[in-house]
C-alpha positions as CSV (number, residue, x, y, z in Angstrom):
1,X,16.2,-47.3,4.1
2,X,17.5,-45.1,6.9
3,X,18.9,-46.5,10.7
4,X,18.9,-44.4,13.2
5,X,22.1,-44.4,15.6
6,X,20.0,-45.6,18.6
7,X,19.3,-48.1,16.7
8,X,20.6,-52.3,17.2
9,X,19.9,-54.8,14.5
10,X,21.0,-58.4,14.3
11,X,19.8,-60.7,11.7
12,X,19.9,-61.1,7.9
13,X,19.0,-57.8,6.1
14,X,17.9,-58.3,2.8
15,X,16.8,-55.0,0.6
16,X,15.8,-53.6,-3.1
17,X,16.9,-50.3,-2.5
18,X,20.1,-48.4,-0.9
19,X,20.4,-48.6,3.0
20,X,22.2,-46.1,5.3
21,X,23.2,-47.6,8.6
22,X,24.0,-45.1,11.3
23,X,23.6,-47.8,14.3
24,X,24.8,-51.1,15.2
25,X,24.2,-53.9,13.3
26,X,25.5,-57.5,13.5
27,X,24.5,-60.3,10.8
28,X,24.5,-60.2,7.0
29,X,23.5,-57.7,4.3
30,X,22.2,-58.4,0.8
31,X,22.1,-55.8,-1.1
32,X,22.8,-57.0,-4.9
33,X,22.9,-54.2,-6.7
34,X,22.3,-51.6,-4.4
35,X,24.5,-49.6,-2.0
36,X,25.4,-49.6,1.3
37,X,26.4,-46.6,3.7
38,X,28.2,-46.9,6.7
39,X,27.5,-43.8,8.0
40,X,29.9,-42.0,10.8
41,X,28.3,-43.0,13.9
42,X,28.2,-47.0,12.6
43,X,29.3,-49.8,14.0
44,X,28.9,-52.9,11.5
45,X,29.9,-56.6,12.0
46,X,28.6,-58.3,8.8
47,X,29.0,-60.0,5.8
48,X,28.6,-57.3,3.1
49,X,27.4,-58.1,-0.5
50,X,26.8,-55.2,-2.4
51,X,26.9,-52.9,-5.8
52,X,28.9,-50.3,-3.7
53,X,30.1,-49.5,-0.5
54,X,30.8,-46.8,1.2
55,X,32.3,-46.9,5.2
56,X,32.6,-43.5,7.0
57,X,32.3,-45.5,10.5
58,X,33.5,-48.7,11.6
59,X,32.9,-52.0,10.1
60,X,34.2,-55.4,10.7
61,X,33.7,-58.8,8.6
62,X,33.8,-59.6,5.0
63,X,32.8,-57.1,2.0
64,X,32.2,-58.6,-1.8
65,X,31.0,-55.4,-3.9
66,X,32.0,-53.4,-7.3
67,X,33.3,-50.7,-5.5
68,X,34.6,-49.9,-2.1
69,X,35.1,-46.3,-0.6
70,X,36.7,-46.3,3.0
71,X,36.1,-42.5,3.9
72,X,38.8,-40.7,6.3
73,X,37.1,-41.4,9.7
74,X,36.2,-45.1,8.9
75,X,38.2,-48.2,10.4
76,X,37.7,-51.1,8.8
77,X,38.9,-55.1,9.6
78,X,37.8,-56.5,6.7
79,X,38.3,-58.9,4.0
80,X,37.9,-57.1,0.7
81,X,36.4,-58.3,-2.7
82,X,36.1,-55.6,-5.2
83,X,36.7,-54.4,-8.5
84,X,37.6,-51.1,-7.1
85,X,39.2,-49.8,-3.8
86,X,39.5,-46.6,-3.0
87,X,41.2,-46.2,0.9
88,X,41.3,-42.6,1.9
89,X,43.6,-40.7,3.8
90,X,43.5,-40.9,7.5
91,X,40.8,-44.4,7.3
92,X,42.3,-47.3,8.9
93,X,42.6,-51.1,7.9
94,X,43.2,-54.0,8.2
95,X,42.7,-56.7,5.8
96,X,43.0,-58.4,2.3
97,X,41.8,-56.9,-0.6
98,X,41.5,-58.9,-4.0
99,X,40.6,-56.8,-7.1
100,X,41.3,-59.8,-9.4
101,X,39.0,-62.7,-8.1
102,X,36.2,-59.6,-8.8
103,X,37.7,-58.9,-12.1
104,X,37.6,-62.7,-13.0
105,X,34.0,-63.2,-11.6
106,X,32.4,-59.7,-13.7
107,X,34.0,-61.9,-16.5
108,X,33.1,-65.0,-16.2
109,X,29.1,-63.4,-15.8
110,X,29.5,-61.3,-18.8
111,X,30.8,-64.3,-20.9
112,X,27.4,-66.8,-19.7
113,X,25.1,-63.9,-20.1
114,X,25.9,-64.1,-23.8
115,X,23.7,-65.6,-26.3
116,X,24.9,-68.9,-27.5
């Protein structure tokens, strides 16, 4: 799923398949176990759960994924929960990240998923 940058959303968006945003959008997004892009020309105000995401334009809110990219031209004011965080040079933030609560959580699913 594509958004176009004329494009304003508000809402819940739920989705079983990768999303690019390129607009505005203000609400939450679901994507468990697909990825979200914040493309350049973004302007996001959401809580973010995802597999990955990736911010090249601006987001604001709360972000609980595997992995988070903030690309050079992104500013994000975020709280972060991720196993990994990758902040690249010339992005700006401001926030918290916490790689262990992720960390704990992937364990404590791995260890239920077992077989008894």
């Amino acid at each position: 799923m594509h958004s176009g940058t004329a494009l304003t959303i508000k809402g819940e968006l739920t989705a079983s398949e990768d999303v690019m945003i390129d607009g505005l959008f203000e609400g939450t997004i679901d994507l468990k176990g697909h990825r979200l892009v914040a493309g350049a020309g973004s302007r996001v105000r959401a809580a973010v759960t995802a597999r990955e995401v990736t911010v090249d334009g601006y987001l604001e809110g709360h972000i609980t994924a595997d992995s988070v990219d903030i690309g050079p031209t992104a500013t994000v004011e975020a709280n972060v929960i991720a196993r990994h965080f990758a902040l690249e040079e010339g992005a700006q933030f401001r926030g918290a990240v916490n790689t262990e609560r992720a960390r704990a959580a992937g364990n404590i699913a791995r260890h239920r998923q077992r077989p008894a």
